[in-house]
TORTI-219279 format. One record per atom (N, C-alpha, C): x, y, z. Coordinates in steps of 0.001 Angstrom, whole numbers, plus 500000, padded with zeros to 6 digits. Example, Ala and Ser with C-alpha at 12.3 -4.5 7.8 and 13.67 -1.06 7.14 Angstrom:
BEGIN
513190494310507800512300495500507800513200496700507800512850497750507080513670498940507140512900500030507870
This chain:
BEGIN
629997470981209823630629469764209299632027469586209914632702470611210852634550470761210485634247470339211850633172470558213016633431470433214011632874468579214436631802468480213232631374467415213874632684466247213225633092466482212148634456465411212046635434465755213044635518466490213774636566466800214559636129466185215910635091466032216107634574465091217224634344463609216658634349463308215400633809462013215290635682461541215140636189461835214341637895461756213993638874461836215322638690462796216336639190462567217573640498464013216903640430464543216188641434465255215467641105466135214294641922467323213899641290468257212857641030467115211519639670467656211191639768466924209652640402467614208933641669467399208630642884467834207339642187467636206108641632466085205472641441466159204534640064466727204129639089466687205250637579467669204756638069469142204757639441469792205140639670471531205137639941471541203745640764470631203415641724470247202160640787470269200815639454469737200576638732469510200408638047470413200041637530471476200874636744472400201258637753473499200356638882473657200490639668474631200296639608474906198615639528473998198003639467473755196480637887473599196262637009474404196181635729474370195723635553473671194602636303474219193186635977473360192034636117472610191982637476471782192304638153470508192680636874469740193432636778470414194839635618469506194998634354468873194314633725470247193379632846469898193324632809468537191574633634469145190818634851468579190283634665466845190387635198466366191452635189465141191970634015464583192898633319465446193255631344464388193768630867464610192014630801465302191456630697464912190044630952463950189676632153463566188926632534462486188773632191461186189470632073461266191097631463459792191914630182459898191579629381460795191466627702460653191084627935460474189531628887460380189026628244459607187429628602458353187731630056457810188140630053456570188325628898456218188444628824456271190231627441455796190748626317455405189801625964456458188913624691456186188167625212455494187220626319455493186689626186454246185804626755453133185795626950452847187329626655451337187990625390451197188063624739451691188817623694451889189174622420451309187897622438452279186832622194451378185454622365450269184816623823449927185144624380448386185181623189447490185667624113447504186950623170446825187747621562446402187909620792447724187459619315448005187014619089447165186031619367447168184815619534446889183790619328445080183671620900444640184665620959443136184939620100442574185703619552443468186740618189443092187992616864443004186787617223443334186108615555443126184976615909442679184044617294442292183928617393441147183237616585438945183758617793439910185220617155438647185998615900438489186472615291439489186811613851440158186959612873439470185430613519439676184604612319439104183692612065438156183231613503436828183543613540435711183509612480434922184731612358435379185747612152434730186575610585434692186437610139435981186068608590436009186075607870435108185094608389434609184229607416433800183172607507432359184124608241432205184798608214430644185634607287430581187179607853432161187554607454431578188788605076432095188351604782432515187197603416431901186930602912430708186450603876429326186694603585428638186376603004428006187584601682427148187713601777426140188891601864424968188838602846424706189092603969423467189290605081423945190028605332422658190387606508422347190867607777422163190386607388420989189301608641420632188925608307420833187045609400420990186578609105421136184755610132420487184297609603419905183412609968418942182381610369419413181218611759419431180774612165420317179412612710419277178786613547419746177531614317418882176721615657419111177052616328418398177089617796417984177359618674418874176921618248419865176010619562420732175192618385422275175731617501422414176168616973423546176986617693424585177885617849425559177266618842426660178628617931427531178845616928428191178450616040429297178520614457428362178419613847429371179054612041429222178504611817428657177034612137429820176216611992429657175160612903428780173906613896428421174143614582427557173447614921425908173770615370425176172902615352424005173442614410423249172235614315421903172137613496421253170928612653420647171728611337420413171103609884419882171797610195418055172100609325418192172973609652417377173835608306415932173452608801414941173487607443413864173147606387414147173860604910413988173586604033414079174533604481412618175364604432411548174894604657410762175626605360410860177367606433411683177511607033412055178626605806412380179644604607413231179405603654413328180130603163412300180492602743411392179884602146410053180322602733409555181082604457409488181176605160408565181702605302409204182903605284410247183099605273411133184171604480411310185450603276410901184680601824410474185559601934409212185975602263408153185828602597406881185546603601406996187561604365407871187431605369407748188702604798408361189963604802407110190998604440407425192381604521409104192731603674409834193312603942411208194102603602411898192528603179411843191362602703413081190758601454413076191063600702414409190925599316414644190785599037414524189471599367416016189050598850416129187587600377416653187031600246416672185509601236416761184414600547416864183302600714418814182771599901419166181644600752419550180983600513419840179692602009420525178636601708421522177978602973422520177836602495423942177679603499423926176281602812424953175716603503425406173960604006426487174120605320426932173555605878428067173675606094428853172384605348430222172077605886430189170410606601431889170387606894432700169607606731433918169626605708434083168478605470435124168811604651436403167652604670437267167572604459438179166730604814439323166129602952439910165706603189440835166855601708441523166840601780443328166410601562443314164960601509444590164584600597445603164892600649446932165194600046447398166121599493449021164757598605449242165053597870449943164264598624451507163873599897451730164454600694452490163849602154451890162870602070450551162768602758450011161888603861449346162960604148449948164140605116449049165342604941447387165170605930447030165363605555445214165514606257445061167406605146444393168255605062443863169784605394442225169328606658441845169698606745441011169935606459439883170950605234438747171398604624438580172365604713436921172439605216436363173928605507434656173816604058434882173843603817433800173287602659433119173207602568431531173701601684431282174728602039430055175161600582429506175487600751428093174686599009427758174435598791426430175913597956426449176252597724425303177390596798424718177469596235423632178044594612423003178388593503423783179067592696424713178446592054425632179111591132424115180414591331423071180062590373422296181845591457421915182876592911422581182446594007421947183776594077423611184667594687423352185825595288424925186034596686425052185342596760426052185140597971426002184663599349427226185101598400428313185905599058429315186086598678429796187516599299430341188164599428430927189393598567432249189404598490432925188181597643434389188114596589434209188542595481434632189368594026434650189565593601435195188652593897435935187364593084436741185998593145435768185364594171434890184943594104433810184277593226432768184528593764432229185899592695431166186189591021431180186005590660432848186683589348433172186386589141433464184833589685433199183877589328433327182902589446432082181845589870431288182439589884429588181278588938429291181299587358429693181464586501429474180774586831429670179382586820431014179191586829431792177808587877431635176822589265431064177348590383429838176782589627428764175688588574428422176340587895427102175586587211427527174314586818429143173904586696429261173076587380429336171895586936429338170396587874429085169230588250430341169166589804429947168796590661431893168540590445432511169907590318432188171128589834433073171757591602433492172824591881434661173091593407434715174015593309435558175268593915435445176194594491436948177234595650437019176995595699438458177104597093439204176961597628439863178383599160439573178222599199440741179385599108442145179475598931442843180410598999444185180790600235444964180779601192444068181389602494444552181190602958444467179862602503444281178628603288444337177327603303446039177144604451445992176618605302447277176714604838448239174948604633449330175511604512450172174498602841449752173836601606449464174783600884449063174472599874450351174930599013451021174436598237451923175277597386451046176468597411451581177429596472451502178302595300451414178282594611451902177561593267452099177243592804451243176412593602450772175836593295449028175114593353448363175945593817448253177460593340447188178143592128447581178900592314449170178980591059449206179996589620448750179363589452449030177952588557448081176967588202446812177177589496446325177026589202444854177424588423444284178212589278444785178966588347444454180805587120444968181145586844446043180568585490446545180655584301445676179362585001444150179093584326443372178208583711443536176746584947444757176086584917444568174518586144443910174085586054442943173633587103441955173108587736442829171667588767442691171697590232443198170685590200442349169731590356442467168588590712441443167604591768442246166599593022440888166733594187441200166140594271440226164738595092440672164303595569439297162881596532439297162873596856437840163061598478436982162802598053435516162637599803435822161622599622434473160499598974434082160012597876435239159273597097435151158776595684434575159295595991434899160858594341434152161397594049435073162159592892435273162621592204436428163463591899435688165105592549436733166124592839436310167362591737437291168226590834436822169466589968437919170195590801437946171319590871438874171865591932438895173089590587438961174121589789438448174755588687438320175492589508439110177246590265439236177321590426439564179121591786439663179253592721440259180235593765440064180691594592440332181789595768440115181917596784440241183228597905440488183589598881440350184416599743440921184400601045439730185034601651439877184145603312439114183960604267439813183874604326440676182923605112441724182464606139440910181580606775442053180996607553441553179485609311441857180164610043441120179476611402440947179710612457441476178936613285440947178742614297441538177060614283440427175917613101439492176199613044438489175003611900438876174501610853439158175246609425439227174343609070440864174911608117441497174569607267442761175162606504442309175815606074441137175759605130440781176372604447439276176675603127438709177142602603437432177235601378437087176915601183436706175729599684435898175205599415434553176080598263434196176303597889432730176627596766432352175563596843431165174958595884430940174971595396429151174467594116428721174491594566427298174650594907426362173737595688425060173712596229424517173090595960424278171695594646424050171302594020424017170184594241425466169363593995426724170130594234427602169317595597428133168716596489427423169590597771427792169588598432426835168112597758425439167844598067425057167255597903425194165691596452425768165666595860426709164458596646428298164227597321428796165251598355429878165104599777429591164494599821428395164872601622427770164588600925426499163566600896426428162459600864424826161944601894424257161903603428424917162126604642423889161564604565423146163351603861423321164360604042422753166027603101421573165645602775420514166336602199419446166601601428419168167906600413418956168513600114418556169631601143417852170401601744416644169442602330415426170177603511416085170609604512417486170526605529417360170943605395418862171632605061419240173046605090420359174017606110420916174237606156422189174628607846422542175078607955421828176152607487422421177108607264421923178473606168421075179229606354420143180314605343419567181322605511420195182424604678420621182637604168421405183774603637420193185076604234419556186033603956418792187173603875419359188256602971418719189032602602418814190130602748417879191069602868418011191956603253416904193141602055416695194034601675415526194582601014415245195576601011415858196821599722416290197137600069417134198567601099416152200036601773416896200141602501416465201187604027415753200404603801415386199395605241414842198159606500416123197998607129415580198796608585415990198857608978416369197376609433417186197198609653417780195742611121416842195332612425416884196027613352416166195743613438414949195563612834414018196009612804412583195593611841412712194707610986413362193909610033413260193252610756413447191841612121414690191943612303414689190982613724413738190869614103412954191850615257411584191720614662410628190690613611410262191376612386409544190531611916409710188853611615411297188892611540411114187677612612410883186470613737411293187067615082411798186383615875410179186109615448408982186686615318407900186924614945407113185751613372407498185477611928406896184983612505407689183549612599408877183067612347409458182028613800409178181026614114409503180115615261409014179473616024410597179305617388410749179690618180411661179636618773411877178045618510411368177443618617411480176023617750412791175677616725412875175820615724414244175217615069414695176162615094414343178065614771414809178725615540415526180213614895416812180384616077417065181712614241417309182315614762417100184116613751417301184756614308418229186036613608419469186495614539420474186995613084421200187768613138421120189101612366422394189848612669423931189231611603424186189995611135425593189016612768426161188909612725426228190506614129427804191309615204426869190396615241425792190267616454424939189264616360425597187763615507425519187315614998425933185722615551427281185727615530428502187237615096429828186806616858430206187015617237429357187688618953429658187876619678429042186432619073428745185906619754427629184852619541429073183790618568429477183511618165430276182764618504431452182721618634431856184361619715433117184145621296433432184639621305431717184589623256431819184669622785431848182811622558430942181798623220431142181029622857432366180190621730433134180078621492434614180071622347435764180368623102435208181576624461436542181657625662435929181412625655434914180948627322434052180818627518433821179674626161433553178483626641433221177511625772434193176138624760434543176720624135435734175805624792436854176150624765437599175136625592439061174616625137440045175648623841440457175757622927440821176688623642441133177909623623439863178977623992439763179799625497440406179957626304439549179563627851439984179092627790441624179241627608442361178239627233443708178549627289444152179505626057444304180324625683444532181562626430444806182623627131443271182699628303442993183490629562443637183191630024443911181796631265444770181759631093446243181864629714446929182027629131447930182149629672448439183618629657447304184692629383447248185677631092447567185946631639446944185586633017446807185785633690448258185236633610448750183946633674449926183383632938450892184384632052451431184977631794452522185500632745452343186913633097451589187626634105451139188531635131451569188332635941451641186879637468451907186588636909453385186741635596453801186295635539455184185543635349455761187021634950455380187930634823456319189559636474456259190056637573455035189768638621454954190363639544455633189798639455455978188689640325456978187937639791458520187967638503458855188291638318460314188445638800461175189999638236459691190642638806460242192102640363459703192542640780459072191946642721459113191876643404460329191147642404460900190319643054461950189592643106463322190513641827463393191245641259464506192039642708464483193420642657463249194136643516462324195264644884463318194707645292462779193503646675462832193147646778464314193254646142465266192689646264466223192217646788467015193860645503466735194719645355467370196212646696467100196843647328465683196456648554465127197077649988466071196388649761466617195133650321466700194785650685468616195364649673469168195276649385470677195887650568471016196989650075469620198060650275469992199335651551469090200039652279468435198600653734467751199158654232468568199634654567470003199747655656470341200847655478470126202373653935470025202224653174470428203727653176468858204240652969467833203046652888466865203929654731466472204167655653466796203544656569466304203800657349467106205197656948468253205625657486468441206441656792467968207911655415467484207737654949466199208413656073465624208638656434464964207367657269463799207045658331463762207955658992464831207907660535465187208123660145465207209964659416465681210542658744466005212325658925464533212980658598463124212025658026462195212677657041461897212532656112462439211112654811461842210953654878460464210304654213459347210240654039457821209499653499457834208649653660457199207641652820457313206577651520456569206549651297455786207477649746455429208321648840457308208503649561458301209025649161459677209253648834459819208062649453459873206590649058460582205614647348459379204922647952458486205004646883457169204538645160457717204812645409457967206410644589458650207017643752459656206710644523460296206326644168461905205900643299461441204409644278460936203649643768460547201866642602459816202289642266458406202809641453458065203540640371458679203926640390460008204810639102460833204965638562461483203733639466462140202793639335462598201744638342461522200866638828460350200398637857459203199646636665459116200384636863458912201831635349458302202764634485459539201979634637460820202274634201462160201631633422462139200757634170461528199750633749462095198375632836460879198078633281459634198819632347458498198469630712458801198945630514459681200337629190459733200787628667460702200147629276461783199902628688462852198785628309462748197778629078461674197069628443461570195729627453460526195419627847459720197173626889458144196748625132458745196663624955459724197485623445460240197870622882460812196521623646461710195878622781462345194261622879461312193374623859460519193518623809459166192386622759458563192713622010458131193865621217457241194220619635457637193915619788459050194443618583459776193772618537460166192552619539460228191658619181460367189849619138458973189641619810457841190226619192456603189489618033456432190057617291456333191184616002456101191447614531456979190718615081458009190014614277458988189133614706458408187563616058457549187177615776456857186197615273455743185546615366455089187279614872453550187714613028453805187144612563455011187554611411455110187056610877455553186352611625456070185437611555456672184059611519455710183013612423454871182932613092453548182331611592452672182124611615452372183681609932451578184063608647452004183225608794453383183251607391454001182890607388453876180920608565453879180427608542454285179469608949453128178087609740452092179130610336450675178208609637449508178993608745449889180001607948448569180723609271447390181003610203448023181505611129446961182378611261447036183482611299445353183912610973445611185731612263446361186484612565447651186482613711447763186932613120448546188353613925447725189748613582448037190959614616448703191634614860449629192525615505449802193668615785448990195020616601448623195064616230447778196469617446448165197372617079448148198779618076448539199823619594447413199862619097446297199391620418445354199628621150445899198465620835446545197109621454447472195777621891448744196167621111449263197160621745450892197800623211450227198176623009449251199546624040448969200256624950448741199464624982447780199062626212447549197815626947448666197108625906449623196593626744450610196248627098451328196622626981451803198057627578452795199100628850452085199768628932450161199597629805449794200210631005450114199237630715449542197770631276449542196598632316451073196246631311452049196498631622453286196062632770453400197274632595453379199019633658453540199499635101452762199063634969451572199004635733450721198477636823451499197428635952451807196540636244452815195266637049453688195421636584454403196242637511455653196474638510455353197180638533454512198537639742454622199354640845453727198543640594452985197371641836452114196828642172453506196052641514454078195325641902455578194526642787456523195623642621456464196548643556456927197575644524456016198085644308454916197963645835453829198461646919454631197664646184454442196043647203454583194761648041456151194556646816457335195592647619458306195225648647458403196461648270457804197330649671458249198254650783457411197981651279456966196833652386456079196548653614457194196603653231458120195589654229458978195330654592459447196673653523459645197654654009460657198934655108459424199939654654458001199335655479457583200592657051457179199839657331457903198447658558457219197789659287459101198481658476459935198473658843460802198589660106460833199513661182461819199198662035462292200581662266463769200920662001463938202213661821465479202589662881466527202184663783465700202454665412466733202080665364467286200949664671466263199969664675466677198197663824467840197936663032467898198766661525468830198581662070470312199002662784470520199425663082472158200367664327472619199264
């Protein structure tokens, strides 16, 4: 290691001897950067499946463009919308089709007394309505009475209740007092609002919920004419429809809307983000403490630097190698205990939490970042320093 920084540096590495010389100290401080690390790293995880689980209930929709109510920030909230808007919707040059989907929760108690909280969202088992191929191949069986699919990804669900399923023995649950067959299912996966995703079709959905109505949908689900430009389609509608109780918003519009206000104005989010910020102070203060301490050891040595003609660009340098150091050492075990929690987390709370290389980068850029301002701060004292005082 002493020789290859000494060829890559052009000069002795001072601060990897320095370093080296204090074992505990060292080890001391990659400690400390591998907890940061991991609990950014968690942060971050955490907010990626935040945003991660917003996005998946939309992008199974097929459509283009969706039709909400005017005071709508999320999927699930917002007041129902007239059926009428569908009609009027069809009515405007460049739509195809325009079907309307019900959004409810439920509360599915589970034979050890647990309650799975699951959106439930009822639709026209004769429109398409979803992007899944399990789904689509299965709106036959939609058309039956009480009849549902569930997803696969609902969390804390055994496995072997779906493998049932699918091997064509239908499940039967009770809620709100009505009896539901779960006939088949698929995979969406569950978020931090629901565990999970029921479908099933409109009629049954409405015998599940009596205080809902046919006439008022959460959402219209549109489609555009092949070759129909999505942006003037939705000038048009936004035009045609009345802004009083209607907003009209492409999907990627809906899914940004939904998770700006998810981390800006839910608690949730908020969190996350000061999580993120907190493990940051907590890497810049362990390795300024480590910085200071090393700076502090070896003031005689650097001041008679000082006193020769050394710059304090020379010492910057040195502290500088010291942070680069401790930032690559600790960034590598942080990355591998969060990627062993990334899938622990996954396996065990069914949240989409991923690894991804543009999230490594960041935090290897982040973490250097980290350390070398933790080293700006400890060489303050060395450059107020004066040599004469020191001897």
């Amino acid at each position: 290691m002493t020789a290859f920084l000494t060829r890559l540096l052009g000069r002795l590495p001072i601060g990897w001897l320095q370093l080296r010389h204090n074992r505990n100290r060292l080890i001391a401080a990659l400690a400390g950067v591998t907890f940061a690390n991991l609990l950014i790293y968690m942060q971050l995880g955490f907010l990626g499946a935040l945003l991660n689980g917003i996005s998946l209930p939309y992008a199974s929709f097929d459509a283009d463009i969706l039709i909400q109510a005017s005071d709508a920030n999320t999927l699930q909230d917002g007041s129902p919308l007239p059926r009428n808007r569908m009609l009027e919707a069809l009515a405007i040059p460049g739509v195809a089709e325009a079907t309307p989907l019900y959004i409810f929760k439920m509360d599915w108690k589970q034979p050890d007394g647990t309650i799975r909280t699951l959106d439930v969202m009822g639709v026209d088992p004769r429109m398409a309505n979803f992007r899944v191929a399990e789904i689509e191949a299965a709106r036959p069986l939609l058309a039956l009475s009480n009849a549902a699919l569930i997803d696969r990804g609902t969390r804390n669900v055994p496995p072997e209740l779906f493998a049932e399923i699918d091997a064509g023995r239908p499940y039967r649950i009770e809620t709100a007092n009505r009896s539901v067959n779960i006939l088949g299912s698929f995979r969406i996966g569950g978020g931090f609002g629901a565990d999970g995703v029921m479908v099933v079709s409109d009629q049954t959905f409405l015998k599940l919920f009596r205080n809902r109505t046919a006439g008022a949908p959460n959402i219209i689900l549109v489609r555009a004419e092949p070759g129909q430009a999505i942006a003037p389609l939705i000038t048009r509608l936004r035009a045609e429809l009345p802004e009083a109780d209607t907003a009209v918003r492409s999907v990627d519009e809906a899914i940004r809307r939904d998770q700006n206000f998810q981390t800006t104005q839910r608690p949730v989010g908020i969190v996350f983000g000061f999580g993120v910020v907190i493990g940051a102070l907590v890497g810049i203060i362990i390795v300024y403490q480590v910085l200071a301490s090393d700076v502090a050891d070896h003031m005689r040595e650097y001041a008679t630097f000082k006193a020769i003609g050394y710059r304090q660009s020379f010492f910057l340098g040195v502290i500088f190698e010291e942070a680069v150091i401790l930032a690559l050492f600790g960034f590598l075990p942080g990355t591998a205990l969060a990627i062993g929690l990334y899938a622990a987390v996954k396996a065990t709370a069914g949240l989409p939490l991923e690894m991804t290389g543009s999230r490594m980068l960041f935090m290897l850029l982040g973490t250097i970042i980290m350390c070398t301002l933790s080293g700006a701060i400890a060489t303050r004292r060395l450059a107020k320093a004066d040599p004469a005082a020191l001897f």
